[in-house]
N, C-alpha and C positions, 0 to 999 in steps of 0.2 A: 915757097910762099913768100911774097913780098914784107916787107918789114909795116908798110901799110896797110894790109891786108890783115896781119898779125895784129895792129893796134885796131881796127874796126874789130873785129872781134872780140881782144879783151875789152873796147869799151861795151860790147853787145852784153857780155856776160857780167859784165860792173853793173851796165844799167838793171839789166834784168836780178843781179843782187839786192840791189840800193832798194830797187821796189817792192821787195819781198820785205826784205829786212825792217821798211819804214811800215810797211801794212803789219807786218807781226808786232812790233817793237814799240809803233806810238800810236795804234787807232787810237783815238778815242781819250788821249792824254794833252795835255797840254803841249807836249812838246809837238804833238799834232796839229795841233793850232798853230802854232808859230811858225811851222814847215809847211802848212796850208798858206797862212798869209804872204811866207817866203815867195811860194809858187805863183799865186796869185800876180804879187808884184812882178818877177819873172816874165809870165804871160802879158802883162799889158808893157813890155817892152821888147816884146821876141816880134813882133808884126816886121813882115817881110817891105811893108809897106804899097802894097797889092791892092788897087781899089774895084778889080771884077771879078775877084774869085772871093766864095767865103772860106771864114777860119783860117787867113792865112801866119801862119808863123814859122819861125826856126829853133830849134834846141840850143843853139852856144850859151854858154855862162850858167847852164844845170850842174852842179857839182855832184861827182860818181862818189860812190861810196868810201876811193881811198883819199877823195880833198882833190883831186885833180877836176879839170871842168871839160863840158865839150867843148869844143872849138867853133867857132859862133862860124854859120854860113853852108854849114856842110848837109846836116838834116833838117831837110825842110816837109813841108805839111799844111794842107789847103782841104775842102773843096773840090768838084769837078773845075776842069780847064776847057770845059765848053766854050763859056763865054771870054776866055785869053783875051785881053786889049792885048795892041800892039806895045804901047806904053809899060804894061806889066809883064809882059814877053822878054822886054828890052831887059824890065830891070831881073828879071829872072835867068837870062843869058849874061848876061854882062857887068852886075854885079855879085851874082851867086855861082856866074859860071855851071849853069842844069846842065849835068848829061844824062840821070837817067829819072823817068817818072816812072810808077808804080802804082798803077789804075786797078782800085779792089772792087770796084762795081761787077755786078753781074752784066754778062753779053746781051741783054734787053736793054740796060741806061747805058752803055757802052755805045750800042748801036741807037739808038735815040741821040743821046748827045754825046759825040767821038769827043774828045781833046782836040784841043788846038796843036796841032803837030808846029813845034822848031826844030829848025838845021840845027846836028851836032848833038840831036840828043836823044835817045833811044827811048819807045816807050813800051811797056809791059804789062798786058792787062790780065788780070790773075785775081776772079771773082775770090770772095772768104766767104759768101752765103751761102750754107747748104740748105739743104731743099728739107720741108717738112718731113717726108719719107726718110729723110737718110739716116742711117742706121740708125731705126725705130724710134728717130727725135720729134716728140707732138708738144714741144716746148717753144716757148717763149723768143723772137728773134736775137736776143742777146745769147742763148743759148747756141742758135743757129752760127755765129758769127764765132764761137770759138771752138765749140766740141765736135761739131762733126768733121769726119773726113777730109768734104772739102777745106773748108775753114782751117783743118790744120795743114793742110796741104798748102793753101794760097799761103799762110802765114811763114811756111818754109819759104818758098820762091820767094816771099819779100825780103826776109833776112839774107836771104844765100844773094839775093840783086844787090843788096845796098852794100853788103862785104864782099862784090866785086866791083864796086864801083871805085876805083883806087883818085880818081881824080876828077877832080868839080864836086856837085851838089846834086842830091839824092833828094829826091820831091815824091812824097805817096801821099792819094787820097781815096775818098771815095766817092759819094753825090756830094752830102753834104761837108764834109770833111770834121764830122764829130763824133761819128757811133763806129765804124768800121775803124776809121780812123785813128779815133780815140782810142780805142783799144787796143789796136799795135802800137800804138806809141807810149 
């Protein structure tokens, strides 16, 4: 295993510490507050600077649980790449360096509106919505998106894509890039 491959991982399982630990430790506290408004701020300076896809942002400068931060450029996160300008292409190849995207839609919005295919960069489409029926789920779509089968299944393929991605920038979404989206992230 590459020594990069080693580091996506331990930050995989920092990240996923940090957000356990901050949902147990400060719901609901002040210090909740202040790590809200932290984030807040964060967000309105993470924009990829993307004017045809929505939701678009990067993770750099998120500090992991032991003080260290991600590396600004590497994890990125949109919205569907239907509508791709050539202009947001550009800057998605050339300044983030994309090699791989990670499309959570189901194969109906896939096949309605595909991605914008770029040279040089591999795309992976691996629905998270399981179906009402599946294993005896009559629950609510937020449900849909993380408990069943599928949903846990797409949720593997996304982690196992991005900790092979050893080099450039890893971009997942979904239609809109806020519910699927947001929840893996």
């Amino acid at each position: 295993m590459t020594n990069t491959l080693k580091t996506r991982r331990m930050i995989f399982v920092l990240l996923v510490a940090a957000a356990l630990i901050s949902l147990l430790a400060g719901f609901g506290t002040a210090a909740y507050a202040d790590q809200e408004d932290r984030l807040k701020e964060l967000a309105e300076t993470q924009s990829l600077g993307l004017t045809s896809v929505w939701h678009d942002r990067q993770f750099g400068g998120y500090e992991m649980a032991d003080g260290r931060h991600i590396r600004d450029g590497i994890l990125l996160r949109t919205g569907m790449l239907y509508s791709l300008s050539e202009e947001d292409a550009d800057i998605l190849l050339n300044k983030y360096h994309l090699k791989t995207v990670f499309d959570l839609r189901n194969e109906g919005e896939v096949n309605a509106k595909p991605d914008v295919e770029m040279p040089g960069v591999t795309n992976i489409a691996c629905s998270v919505y399981g179906t009402k029926d599946e294993e005896g789920f009559d629950n609510p779509v937020y449900i849909r998106y993380i408990a069943t089968g599928t949903a846990k299944a797409g949720y593997k393929k996304l982690f196992d894509a991005w900790l092979a991605t050893e080099d450039g920038a890893f971009l997942w979404h979904c239609k809109s890039g806020k519910d699927r989206t947001g929840l893996s992230a």
